[in-house]
C-alpha positions in Angstrom: -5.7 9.9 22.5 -5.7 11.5 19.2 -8.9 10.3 16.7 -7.4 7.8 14.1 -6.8 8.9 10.6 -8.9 5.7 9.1 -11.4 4.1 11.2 -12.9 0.6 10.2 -16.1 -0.9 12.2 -17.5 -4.3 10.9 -16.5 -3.1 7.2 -16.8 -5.9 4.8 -17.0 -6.2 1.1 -19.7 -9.2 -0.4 -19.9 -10.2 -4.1 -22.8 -12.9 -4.4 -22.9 -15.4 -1.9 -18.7 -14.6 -1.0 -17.4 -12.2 1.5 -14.0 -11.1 0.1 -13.5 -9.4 3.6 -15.7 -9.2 6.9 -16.5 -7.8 9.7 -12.9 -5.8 9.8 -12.1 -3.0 12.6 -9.2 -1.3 12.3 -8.2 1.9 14.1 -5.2 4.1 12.2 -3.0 6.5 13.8 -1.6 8.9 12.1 1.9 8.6 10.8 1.6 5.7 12.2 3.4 2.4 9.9 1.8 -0.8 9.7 2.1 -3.6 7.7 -0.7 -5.7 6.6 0.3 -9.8 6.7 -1.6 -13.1 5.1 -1.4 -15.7 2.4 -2.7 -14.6 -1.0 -6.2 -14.2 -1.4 -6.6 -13.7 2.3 -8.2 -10.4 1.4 -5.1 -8.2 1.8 -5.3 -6.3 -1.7 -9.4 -5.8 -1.4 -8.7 -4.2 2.0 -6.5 -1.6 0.4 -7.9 -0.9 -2.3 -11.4 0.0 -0.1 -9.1 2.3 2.1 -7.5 3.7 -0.8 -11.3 4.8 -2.2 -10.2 2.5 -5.5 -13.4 -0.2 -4.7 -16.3 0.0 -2.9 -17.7 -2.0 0.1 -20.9 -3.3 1.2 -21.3 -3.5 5.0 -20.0 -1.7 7.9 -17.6 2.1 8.3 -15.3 4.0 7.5 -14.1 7.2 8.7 -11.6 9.6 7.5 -10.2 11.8 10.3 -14.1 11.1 12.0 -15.5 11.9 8.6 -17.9 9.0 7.0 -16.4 7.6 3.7 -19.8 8.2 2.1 -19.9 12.0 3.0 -16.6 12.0 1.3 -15.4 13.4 -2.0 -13.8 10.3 -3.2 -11.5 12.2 -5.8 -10.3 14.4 -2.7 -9.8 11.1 -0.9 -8.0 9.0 -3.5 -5.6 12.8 -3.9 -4.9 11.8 -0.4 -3.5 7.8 -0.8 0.2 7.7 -2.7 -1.0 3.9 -3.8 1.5 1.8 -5.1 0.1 -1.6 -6.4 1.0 -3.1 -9.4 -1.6 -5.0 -9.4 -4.2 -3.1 -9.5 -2.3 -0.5 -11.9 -1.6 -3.1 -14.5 -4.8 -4.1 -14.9 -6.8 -0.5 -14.9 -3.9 1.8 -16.5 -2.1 -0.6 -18.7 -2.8 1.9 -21.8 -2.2 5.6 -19.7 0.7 7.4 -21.0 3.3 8.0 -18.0 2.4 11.3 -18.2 -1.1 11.1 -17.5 -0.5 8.1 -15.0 1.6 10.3 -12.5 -0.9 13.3 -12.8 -4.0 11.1 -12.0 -2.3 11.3 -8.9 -2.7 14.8 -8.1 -6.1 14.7 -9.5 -7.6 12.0 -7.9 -8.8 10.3 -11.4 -7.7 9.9 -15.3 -9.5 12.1 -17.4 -8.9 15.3 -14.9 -5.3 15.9 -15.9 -5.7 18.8 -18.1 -6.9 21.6 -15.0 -4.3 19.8 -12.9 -1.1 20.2 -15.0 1.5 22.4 -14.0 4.9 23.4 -15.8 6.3 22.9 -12.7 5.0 19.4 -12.5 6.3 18.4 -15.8 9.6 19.5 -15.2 9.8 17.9 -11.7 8.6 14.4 -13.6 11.7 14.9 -15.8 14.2 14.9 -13.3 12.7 12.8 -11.3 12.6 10.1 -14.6 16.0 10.9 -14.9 17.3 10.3 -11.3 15.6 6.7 -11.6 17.2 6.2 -15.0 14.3 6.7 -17.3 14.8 9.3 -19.1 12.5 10.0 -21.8 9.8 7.8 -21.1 6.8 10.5 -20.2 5.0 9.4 -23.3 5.5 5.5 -22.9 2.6 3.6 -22.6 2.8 2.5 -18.8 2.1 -1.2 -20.0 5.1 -1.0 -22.2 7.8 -0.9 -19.6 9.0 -3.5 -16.8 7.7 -4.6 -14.3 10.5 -2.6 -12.2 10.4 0.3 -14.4 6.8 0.4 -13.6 7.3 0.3 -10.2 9.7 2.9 -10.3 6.7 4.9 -12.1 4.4 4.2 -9.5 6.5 5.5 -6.6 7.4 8.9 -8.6 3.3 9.2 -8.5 3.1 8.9 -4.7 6.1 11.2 -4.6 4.7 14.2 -6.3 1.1 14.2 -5.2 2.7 14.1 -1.5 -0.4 12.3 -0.1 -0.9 12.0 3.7 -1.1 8.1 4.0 1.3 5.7 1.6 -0.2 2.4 0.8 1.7 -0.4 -0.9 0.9 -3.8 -1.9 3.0 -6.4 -2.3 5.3 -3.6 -3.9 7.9 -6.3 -4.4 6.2 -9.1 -6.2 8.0 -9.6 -9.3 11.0 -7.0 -9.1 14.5 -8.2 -9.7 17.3 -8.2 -7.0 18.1 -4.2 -8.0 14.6 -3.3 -7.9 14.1 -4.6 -5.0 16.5 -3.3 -3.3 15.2 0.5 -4.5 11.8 -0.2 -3.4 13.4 -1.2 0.3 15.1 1.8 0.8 12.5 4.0 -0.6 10.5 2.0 2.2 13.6 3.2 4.3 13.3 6.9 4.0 9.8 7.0 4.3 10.1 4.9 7.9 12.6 7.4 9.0 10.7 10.6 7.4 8.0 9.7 9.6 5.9 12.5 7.9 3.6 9.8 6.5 1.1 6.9 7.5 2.1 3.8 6.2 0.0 0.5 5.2 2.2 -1.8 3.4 0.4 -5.3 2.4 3.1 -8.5 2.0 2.9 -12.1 2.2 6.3 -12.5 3.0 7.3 -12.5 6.1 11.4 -11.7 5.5 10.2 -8.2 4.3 9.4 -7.5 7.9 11.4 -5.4 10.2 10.3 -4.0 13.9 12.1 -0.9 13.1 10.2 -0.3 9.8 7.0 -1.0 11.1 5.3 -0.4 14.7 2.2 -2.6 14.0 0.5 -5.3 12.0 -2.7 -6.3 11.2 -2.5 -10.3 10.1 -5.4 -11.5 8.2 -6.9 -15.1 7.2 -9.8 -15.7 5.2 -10.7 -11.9 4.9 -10.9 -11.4 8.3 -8.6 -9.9 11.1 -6.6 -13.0 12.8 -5.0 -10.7 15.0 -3.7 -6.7 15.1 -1.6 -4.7 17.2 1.9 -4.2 17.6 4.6 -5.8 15.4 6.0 -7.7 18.6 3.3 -9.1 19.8 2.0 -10.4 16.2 5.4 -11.5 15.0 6.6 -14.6 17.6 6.5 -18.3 17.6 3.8 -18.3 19.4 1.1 -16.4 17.0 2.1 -17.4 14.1 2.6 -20.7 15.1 -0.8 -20.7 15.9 -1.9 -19.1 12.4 0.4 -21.6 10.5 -0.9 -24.8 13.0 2.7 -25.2 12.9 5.6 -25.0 15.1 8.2 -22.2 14.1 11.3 -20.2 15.0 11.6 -16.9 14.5 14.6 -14.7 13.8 15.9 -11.8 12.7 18.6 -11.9 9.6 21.4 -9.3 9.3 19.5 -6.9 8.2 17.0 -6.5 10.8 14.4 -8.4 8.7 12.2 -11.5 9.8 13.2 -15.0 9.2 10.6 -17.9 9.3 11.7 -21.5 9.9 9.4 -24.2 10.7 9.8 -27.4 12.6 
């Protein structure tokens, strides 16, 4: 078997006397697609952002293609991640320009931009704002726009760094009916690309499908409940269990999940 292309052993992140996650192992293929499941402030987000290289963590591993996280050039790494969360965006790059947003993602970091900027790059951001229908916004304040526009903004900054591994939190918390529908089918093409690794972090369950995703890791409490492949996490049986409820599971027309409980 192939090494994994993010390796976890007992990796857990403490502030004070609170473990926001514990004692996680996690094994990654690559281009391998799995979605991360749990009720908010299950530790989901805190996860990511640790694998993403955005926060640090306090016990345990990580590897990167057998490499230690610690030996690691964490600019390199974060160059690496095509992060998408809105959350964490909002609240660290609320004042970037657009401009500058996008190209912290080929330089790993804000305040790097200049060595990194290409003609090229500028011109491919145009057309690319243009295609989503925001044309001249490369100056905007990311804070100004919506929350779909920003969205939007975030996915054209994992486009054009063209990192190995995607990773997107709850990428459709607050987006309208349209936006949401953009961010599935860029979800979509990236499933059937299959030239990336995907971790995709949700609480809800109907934006779950067996042919996006080959396995889940379902969390509770910052700890793994259960991992492995999307079938065997998603029945009435497991998440039955995880609710203390009884449930049926279905699949709507689409192919996605659909949760009803007894």
């Amino acid at each position: 078997m192939d090494e994994p292309i993010i390796s976890t052993r007992g990796l857990g992140c403490q502030t004070g006397d609170r473990y926001l996650i514990k004692n996680i192992k996690l094994d990654i293929e690559e281009k391998s697609r799995w979605i991360v499941l749990g009720m908010n402030g299950c530790g989901k987000t805190t996860l990511l952002s640790i694998l993403a290289g955005y926060q640090d963590y306090t016990h345990g591993t990580i590897t990167y293609r057998g490499t230690d996280y610690r030996n690691l050039d964490i600019i390199e790494l974060r160059k690496k991640m095509g992060l998408i969360s809105n959350s964490f965006f909002d609240r660290v790059y609320q004042n970037e320009s657009v401009l500058d947003l996008v190209l912290s993602g080929l330089s790993g970091t804000l305040g790097m931009e200049e060595e990194y900027i290409r003609a090229e790059h500028v011109r491919k951001l145009k057309r690319l704002l243009e295609k989503v229908g925001l044309p001249n916004r490369m100056d905007h304040s990311y804070g100004w726009l919506s929350k779909g526009e920003r969205q939007n903004i975030l996915i054209l900054r994992a486009l054009l760094a063209q990192p190995e591994i995607m990773v997107l939190d709850e990428p459709m918390t607050g987006l309208d009916v349209v936006s949401k529908h953009k961010m599935m089918r860029f979800v979509h093409s990236m499933a059937e690309e299959k030239n990336h690794t995907i971790l995709y972090v949700t609480h809800h369950f109907n934006e779950i499908s067996p042919d996006l995703f080959d396995n889940c890791l379902l969390m509770r409490r910052g700890q793994v409940y259960k991992a492995g492949p999307v079938g065997e996490i998603i029945n009435s049986e497991v998440i039955g269990e995880f609710f203390q409820k009884s449930v049926n599971i279905d699949r709507n027309k689409d192919g996605y999940y659909h949760l009803s409980f007894k």
